[in-house]
C-alpha positions as MATLAB code, in Angstrom:
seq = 'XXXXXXXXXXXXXXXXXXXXXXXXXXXXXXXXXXXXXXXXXXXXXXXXXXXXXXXXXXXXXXXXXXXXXXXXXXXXXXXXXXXXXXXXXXXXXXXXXXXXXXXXXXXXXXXXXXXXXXXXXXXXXXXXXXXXXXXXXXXXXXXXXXXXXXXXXXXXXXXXXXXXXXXXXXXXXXXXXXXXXXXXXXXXXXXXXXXXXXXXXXXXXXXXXXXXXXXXXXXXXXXXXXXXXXXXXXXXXXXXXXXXXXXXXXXXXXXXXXXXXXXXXXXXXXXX';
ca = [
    -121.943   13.510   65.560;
    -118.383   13.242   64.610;
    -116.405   13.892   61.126;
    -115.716   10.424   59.822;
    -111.910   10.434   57.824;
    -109.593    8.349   56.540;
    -106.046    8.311   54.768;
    -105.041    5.673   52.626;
    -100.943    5.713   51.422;
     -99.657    8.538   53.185;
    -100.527   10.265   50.078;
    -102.667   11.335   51.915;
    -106.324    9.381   50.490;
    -108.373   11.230   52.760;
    -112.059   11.204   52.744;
    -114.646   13.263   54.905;
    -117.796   12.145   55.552;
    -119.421   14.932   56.024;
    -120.723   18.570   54.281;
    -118.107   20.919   54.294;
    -119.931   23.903   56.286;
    -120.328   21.079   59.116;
    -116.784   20.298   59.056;
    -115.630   23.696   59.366;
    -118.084   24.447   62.086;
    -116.682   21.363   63.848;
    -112.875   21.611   63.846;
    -112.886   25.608   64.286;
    -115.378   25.219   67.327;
    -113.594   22.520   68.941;
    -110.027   22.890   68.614;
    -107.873   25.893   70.461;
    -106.665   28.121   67.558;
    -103.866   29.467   68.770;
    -100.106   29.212   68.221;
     -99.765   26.251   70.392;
    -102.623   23.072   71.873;
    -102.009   22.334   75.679;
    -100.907   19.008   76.110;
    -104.665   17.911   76.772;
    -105.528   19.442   73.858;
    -103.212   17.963   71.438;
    -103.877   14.445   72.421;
    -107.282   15.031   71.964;
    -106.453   16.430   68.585;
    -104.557   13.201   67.604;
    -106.519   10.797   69.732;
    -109.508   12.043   67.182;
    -107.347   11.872   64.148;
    -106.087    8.431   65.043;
    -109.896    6.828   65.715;
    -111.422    8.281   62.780;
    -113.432    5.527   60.865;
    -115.116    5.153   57.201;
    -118.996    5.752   57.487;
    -118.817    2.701   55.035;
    -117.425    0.480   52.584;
    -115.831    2.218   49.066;
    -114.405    1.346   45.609;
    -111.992    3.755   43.714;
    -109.684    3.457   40.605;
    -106.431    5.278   40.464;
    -103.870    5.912   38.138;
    -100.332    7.063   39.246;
     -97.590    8.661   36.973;
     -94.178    7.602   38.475;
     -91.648   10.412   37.920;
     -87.341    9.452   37.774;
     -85.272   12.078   38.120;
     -83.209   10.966   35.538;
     -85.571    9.034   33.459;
     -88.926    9.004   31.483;
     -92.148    8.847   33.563;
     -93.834    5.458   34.061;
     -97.692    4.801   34.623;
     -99.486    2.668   36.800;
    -103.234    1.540   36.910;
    -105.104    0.175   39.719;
    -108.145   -0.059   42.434;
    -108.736    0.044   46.176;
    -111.515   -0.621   48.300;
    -112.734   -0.977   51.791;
    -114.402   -0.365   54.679;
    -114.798   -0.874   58.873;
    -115.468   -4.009   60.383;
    -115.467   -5.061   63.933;
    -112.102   -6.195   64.348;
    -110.203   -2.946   62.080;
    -109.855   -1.039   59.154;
    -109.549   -2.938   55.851;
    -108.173   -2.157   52.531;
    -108.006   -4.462   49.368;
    -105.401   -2.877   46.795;
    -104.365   -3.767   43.126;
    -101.709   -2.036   41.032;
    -100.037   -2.596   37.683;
     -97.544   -1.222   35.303;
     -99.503   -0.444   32.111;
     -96.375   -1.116   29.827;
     -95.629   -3.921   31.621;
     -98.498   -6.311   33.025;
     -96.269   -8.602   34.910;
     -94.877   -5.866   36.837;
     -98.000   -5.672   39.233;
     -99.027   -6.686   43.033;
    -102.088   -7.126   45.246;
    -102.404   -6.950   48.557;
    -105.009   -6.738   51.788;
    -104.524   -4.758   54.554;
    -105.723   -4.403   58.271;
    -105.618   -1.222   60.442;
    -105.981   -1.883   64.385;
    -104.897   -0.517   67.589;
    -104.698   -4.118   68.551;
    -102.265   -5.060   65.698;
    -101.982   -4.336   61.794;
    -101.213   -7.045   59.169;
    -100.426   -7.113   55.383;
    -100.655   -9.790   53.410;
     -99.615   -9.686   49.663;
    -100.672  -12.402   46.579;
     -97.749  -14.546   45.974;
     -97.422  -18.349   44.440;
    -101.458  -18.790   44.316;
    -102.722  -17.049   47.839;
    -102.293  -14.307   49.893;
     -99.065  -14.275   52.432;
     -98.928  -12.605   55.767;
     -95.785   -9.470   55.043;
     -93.538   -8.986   57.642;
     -93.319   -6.070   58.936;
     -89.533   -5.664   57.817;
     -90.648   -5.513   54.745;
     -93.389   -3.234   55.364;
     -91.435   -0.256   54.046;
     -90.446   -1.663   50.581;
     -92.289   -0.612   47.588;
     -95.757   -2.108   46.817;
     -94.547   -2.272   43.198;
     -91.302   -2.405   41.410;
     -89.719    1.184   40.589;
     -92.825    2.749   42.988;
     -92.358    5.055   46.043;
     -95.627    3.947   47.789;
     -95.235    1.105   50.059;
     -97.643   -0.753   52.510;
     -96.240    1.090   55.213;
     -97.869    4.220   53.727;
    -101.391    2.968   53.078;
    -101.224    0.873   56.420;
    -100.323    4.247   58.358;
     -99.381    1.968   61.583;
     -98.017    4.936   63.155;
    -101.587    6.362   64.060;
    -101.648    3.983   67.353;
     -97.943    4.949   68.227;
     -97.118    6.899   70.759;
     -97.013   10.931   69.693;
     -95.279   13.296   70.714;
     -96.385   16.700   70.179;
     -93.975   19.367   68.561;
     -96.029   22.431   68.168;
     -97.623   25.226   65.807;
     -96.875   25.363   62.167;
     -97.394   25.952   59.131;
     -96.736   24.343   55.622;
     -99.353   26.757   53.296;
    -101.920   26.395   55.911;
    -102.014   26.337   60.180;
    -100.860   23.367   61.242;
    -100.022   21.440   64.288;
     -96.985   18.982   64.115;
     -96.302   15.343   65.508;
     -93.667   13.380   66.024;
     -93.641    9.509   66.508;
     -91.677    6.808   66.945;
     -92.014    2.894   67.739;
     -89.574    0.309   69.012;
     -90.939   -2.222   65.896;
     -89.607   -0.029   63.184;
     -86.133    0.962   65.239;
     -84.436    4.326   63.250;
     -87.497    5.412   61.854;
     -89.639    8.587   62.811;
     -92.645    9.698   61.163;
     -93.611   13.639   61.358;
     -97.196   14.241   60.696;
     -98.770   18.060   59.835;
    -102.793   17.890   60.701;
    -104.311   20.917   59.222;
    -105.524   23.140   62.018;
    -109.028   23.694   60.756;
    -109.815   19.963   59.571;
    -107.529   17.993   62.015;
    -106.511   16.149   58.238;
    -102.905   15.691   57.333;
    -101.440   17.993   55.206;
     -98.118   16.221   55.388;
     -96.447   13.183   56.063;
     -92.514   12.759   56.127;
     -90.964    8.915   57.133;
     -87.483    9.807   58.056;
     -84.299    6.879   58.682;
     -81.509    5.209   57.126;
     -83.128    3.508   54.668;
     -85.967    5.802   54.409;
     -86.668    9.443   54.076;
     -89.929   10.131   51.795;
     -92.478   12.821   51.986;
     -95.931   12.632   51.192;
     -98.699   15.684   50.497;
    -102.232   16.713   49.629;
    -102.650   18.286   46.133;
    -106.349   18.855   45.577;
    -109.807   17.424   46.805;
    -113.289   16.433   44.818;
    -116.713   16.695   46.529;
    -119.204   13.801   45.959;
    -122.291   14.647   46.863;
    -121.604   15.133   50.918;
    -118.479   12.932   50.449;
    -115.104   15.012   50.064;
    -112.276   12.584   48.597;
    -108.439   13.243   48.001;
    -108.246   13.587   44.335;
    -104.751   14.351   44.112;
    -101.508   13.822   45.979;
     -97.943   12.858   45.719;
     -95.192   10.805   47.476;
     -91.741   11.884   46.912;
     -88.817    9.624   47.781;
     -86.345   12.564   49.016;
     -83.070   10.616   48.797;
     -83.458    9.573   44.854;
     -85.860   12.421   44.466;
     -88.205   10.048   42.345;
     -91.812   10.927   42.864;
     -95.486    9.374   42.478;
     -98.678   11.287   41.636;
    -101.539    9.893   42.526;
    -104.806   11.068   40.523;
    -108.010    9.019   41.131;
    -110.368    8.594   38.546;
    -113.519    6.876   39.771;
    -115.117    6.316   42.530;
    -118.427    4.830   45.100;
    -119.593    4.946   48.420;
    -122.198    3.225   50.280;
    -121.309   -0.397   49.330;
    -121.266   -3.833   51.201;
    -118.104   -5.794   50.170;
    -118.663   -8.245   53.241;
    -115.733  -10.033   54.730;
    -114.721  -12.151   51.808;
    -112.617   -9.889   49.889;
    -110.623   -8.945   52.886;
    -109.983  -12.570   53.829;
    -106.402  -13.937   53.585;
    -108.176  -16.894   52.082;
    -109.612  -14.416   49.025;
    -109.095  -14.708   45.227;
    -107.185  -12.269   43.387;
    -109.788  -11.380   41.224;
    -112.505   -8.920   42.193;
    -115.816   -7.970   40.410;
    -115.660   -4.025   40.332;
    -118.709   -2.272   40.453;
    -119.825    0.424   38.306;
    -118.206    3.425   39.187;
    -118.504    7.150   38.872;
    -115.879    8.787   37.054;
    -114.228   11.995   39.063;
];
């Protein structure tokens, strides 16, 4: 039996499939818990971070509360949902402005160690992204972007870069990949829960840091239900609350199908 997690944005979205006592009993059992992992150890570490899976598919709501530096905050609404299938990891997202209605995007996504794709809704249908573009924000005047819910860099090549800690133990990663030239991504998995505490996307054009603020147990599911993205060259930031959630549904392949309408049929969810 294995701890089944996800993250979704590198705001971190993660959810654990399993009770807590379990978890604990899991990650402080397996993993060395000293200063530093032998290399065996901390590709195991990552290997297990980097394969974790949903134990099925999901619907949340979010709202985020975009924060200027030198202006008034903005709000955005929106849902995401998901789940496994043979091929990859899919996610189906939808955000909006609330004070502006035409200010809003929707996209599908696919995880894979065999290759990731984004599409986004544009001119009547959904349209492959490329991955250029992958870092731009998902909405207009937003710090998220796909390349933070996509989290490509989980089947890069890591490098590992040793004890730490950032309010907790942590272990620290480094990768890089020859697709997105200039960029490196540092990842901070929590010692205990092998879960990141933070992310940071670093290069010319990009230099944001993403972290956990608080979690919400559902029954035996534990969900993010806070985090935060912060753009550190503008020093504009996005919190991330979400506000209602299920598990255990069967959304099938059609919603995740370039082919899709933009319109989905939410079901009823349970408020956080």
């Amino acid at each position: 039996m294995r701890a089944y997690l996800t993250a979704f944005l590198s705001t971190l979205f993660v959810l654990i499939f399993l009770p807590e006592v379990f978890a604990q009993h899991v990650r402080k059992s397996r993993f060395d818990t000293g200063i530093d992992l032998s290399p065996a150890a901390a590709s195991e570490r990552w290997a297990e971070f980097a394969s974790a899976r949903l134990a099925g598919d999901y619907c949340m709501t979010f709202k985020i509360e975009h924060r200027p530096r030198r202006a008034k905050e903005v709000y955005y609404s929106g849902y995401m949902l998901g789940g496994e299938r043979p091929d990859g990891t899919y996610t189906r997202v939808h955000i909006q402005q609330l004070s502006d209605a035409s200010n809003s995007a929707d996209y599908i996504l696919k995880s894979s160690p065999k290759g990731s794709m984004v599409w986004k809704f544009q001119d009547g249908a959904f349209v492959e992204v490329p991955k250029a573009d992958w870092l731009k924000p998902m909405c207009k005047g937003l710090v998220y972007s796909p390349f933070d819910l996509l989290m490509p860099y989980k089947f890069w090549k890591c490098e590992y870069a040793g004890a730490g800690r950032i309010g907790q133990a942590v272990h620290l990663y480094n990768l890089k990949n020859p697709d997105f030239s200039g960029i490196i991504v540092e990842v901070a998995l929590t010692r205990d829960f092998n879960a990141p505490a933070k992310i940071s996307i670093i290069g010319a054009s990009c230099d944001k840091t993403a972290r956990l603020g608080s979690v919400k147990r559902i029954g035996d599911v534990w969900i993010t239900r806070e985090a935060s993205a912060k753009d550190d060259i503008s020093k504009d930031s996005d919190v991330l609350r979400f506000t209602a959630a299920k598990f255990g549904l069967n959304w099938g392949m059609a919603p995740f199908l370039p082919s899709a309408k933009k319109e989905v049929e939410l079901p009823l969810l349970e408020r956080l």
